[in-house]
C-alpha positions as CSV (number, residue, x, y, z in Angstrom):
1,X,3.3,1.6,-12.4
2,X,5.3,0.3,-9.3
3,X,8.5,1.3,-8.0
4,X,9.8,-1.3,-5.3
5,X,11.7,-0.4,-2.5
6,X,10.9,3.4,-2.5
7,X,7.9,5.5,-2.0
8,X,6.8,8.4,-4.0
9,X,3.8,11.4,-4.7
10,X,2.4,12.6,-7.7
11,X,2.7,16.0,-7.5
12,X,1.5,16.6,-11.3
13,X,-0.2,14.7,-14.5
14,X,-0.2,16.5,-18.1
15,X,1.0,19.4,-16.4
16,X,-2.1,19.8,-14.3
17,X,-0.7,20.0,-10.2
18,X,-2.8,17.1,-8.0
19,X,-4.2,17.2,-5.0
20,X,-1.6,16.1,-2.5
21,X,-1.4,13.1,-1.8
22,X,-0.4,10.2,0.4
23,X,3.0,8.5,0.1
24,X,2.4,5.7,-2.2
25,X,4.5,2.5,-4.3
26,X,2.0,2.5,-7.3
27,X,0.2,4.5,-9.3
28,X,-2.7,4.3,-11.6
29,X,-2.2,5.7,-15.3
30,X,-4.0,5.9,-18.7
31,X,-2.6,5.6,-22.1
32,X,0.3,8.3,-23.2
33,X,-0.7,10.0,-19.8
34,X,2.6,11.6,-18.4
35,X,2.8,12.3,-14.7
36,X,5.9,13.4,-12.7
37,X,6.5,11.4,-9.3
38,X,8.7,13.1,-6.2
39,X,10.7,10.7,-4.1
40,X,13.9,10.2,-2.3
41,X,16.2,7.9,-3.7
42,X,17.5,6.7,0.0
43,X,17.3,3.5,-0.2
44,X,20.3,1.4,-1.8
45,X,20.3,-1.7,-4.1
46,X,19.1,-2.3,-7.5
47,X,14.7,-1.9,-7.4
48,X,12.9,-3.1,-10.2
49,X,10.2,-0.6,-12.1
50,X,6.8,-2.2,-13.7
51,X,3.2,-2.5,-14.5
52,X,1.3,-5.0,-12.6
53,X,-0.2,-6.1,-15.9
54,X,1.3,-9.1,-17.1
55,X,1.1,-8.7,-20.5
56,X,2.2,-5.5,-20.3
57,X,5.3,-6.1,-18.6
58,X,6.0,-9.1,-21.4
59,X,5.4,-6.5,-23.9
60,X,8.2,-4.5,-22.2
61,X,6.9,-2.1,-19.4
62,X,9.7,-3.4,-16.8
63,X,13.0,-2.4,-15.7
64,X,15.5,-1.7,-13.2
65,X,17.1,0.7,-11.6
66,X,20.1,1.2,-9.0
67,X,20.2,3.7,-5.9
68,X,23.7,4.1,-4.5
């Protein structure tokens, strides 16, 4: 998945805590893997949220969201 316009870490995935990591726009996942990202929303305007992979995104894996 990419988040545009912000950067993030992964702090966790299934519950299991990562290594720590380096700051980072995209991350690598597997199928109905859950992770949880930690980022500051600093950065105003409407950013869009996808997979790289086209047909996923035509299949619906894209969307927005706004920072205030």
């Amino acid at each position: 998945m990419h988040i545009r316009g912000h950067h993030f870490r992964v702090p966790s995935r299934d519950g299991r805590p990562e290594p720590l990591t380096s700051w980072r726009d995209t991350v690598t996942t597997n199928a109905m893997q859950r992770g949880e990202i930690a980022h500051l929303a600093d950065n105003p305007g409407k950013w869009l949220l996808h997979c790289h992979m086209v047909e996923h995104m035509a299949a619906g894996m894209v969307t927005w969201f706004e920072v205030g």
